[in-house]
LOGUTOR-530052 format. One record per residue (C-alpha): x, y, z; chain; residue number from 1; residue in one letter. Coordinates in steps of 0.2 Angstrom, whole numbers, m for minus. Last residue first. Layout:
NODE | X | Y | Z | A | NUM | a
...
This chain:
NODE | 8 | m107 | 199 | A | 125 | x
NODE | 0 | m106 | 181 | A | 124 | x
NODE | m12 | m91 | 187 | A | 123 | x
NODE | m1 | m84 | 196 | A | 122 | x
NODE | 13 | m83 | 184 | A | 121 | x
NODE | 2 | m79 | 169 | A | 120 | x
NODE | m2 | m64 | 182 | A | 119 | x
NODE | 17 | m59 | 186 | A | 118 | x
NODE | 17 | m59 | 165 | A | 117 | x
NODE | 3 | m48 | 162 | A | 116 | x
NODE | 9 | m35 | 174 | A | 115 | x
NODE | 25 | m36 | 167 | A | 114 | x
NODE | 20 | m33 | 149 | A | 113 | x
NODE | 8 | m17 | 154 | A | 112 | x
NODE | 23 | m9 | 162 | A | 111 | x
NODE | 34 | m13 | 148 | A | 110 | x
NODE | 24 | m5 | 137 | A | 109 | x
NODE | 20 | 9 | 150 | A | 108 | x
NODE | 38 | 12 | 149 | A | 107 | x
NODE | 41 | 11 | 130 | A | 106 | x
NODE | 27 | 24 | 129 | A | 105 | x
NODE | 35 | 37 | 142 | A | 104 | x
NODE | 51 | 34 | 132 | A | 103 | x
NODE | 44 | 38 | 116 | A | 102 | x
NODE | 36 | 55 | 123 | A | 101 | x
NODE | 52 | 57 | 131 | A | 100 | x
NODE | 64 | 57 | 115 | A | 99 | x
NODE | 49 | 67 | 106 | A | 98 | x
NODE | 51 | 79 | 117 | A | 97 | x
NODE | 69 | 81 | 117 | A | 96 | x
NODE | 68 | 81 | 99 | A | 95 | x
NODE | 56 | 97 | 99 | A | 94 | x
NODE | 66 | 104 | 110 | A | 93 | x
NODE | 82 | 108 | 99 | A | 92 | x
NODE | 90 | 96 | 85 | A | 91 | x
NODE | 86 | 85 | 70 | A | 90 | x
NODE | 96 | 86 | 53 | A | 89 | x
NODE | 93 | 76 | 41 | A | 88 | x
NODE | 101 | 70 | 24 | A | 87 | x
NODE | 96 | 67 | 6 | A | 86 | x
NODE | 101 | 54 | m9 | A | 85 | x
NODE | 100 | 54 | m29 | A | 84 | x
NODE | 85 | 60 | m31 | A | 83 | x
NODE | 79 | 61 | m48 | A | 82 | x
NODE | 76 | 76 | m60 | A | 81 | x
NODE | 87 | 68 | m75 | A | 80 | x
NODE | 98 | 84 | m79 | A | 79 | x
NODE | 99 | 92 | m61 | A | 78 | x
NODE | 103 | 74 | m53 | A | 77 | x
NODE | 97 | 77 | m33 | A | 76 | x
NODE | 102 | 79 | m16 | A | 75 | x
NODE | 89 | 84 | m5 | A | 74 | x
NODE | 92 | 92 | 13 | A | 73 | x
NODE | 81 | 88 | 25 | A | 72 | x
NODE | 79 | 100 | 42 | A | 71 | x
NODE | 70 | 93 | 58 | A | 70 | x
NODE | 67 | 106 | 72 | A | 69 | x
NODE | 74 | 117 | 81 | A | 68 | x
NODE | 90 | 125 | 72 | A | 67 | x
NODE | 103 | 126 | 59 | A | 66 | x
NODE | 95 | 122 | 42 | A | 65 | x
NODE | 95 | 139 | 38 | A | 64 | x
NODE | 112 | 140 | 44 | A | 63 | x
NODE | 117 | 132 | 27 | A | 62 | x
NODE | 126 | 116 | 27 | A | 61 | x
NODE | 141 | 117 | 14 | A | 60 | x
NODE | 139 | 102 | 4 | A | 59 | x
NODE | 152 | 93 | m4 | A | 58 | x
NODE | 152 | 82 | m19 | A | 57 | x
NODE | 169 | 70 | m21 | A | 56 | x
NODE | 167 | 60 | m41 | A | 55 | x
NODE | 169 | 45 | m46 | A | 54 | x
NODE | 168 | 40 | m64 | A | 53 | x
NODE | 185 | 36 | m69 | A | 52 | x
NODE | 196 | 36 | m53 | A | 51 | x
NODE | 206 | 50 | m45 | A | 50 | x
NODE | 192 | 63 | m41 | A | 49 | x
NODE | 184 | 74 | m49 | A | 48 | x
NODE | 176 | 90 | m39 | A | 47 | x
NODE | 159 | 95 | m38 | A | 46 | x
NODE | 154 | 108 | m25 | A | 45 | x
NODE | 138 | 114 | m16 | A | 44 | x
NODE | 135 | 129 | m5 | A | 43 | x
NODE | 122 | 137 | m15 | A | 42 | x
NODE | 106 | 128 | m7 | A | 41 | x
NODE | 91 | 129 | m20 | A | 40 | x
NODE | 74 | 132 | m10 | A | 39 | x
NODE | 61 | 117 | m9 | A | 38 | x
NODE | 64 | 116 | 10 | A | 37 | x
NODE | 83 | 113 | 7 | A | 36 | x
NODE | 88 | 110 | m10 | A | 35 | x
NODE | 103 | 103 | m17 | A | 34 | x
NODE | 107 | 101 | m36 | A | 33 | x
NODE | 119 | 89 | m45 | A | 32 | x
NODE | 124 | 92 | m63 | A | 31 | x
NODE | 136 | 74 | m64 | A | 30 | x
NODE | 153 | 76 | m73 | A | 29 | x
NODE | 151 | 67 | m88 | A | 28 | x
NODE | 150 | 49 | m89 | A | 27 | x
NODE | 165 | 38 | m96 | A | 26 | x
NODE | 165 | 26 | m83 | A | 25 | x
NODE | 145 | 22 | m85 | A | 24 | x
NODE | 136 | 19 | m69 | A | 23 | x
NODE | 142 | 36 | m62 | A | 22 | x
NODE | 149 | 39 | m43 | A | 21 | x
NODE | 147 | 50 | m31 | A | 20 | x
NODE | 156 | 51 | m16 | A | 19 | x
NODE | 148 | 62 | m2 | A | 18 | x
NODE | 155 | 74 | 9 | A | 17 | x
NODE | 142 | 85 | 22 | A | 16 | x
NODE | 151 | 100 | 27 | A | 15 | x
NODE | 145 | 107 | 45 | A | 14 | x
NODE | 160 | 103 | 53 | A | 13 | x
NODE | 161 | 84 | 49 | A | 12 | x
NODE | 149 | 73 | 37 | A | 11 | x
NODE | 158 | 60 | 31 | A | 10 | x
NODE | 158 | 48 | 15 | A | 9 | x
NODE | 137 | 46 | 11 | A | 8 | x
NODE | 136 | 35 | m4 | A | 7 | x
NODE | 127 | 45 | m21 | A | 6 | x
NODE | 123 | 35 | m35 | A | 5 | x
NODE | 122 | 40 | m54 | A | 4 | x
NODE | 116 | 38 | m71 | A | 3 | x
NODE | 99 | 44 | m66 | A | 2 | x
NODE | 83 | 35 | m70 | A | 1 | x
């Protein structure tokens, strides 16, 4: 179990902000490690903040991670081997074909459910 928990602060041009923050106010700072597809991502950065125990981590998205497809990156405590929290990124064609595919079943669906219900119509007059 890790001494930490990681919030989600901002994610704006293509720096992912988190605030991290230790369960005992006298922790040391956190060894945090990123990792996209199993590989180590470099752009990462631990800086203390104001308060006791908080900390602002920043990741640097990689352009690996830039492209068709989905993309996680994991966050996790170095020193205790646990996840401490991960982000996605989904983008190109295989979304958009995803997005229709949904959209052509949620059609049918509803298809299907107003059939059945002009029939429960009839039938009950």
């Amino acid at each position: 179990m890790s001494g930490y928990t990681l919030t989600k602060t901002r994610f704006k041009e293509g720096v992912w902000e988190g605030l991290i923050t230790a369960v005992a106010s006298d922790a040391p700072t956190p060894e945090v490690a990123v990792s996209l597809d199993g590989k180590a991502v470099g752009a990462v950065r631990v800086s203390a903040l104001g308060a006791a125990g908080q900390w602002l981590l920043e990741i640097t998205v990689p352009v690996e991670a830039i492209g068709d497809g989905v993309q996680t990156i994991l966050v996790t405590d170095a020193n205790a081997d646990v996840t401490l929290g991960a982000f996605t990124m989904i983008a190109g064609d295989a979304l958009a074909e995803d997005i229709r595919a949904e959209i052509e079943l949620l059609r049918a669906e509803l298809d299907m459910l107003k059939r059945a219900f002009r029939r429960h119509c009839l039938e009950t007059g």
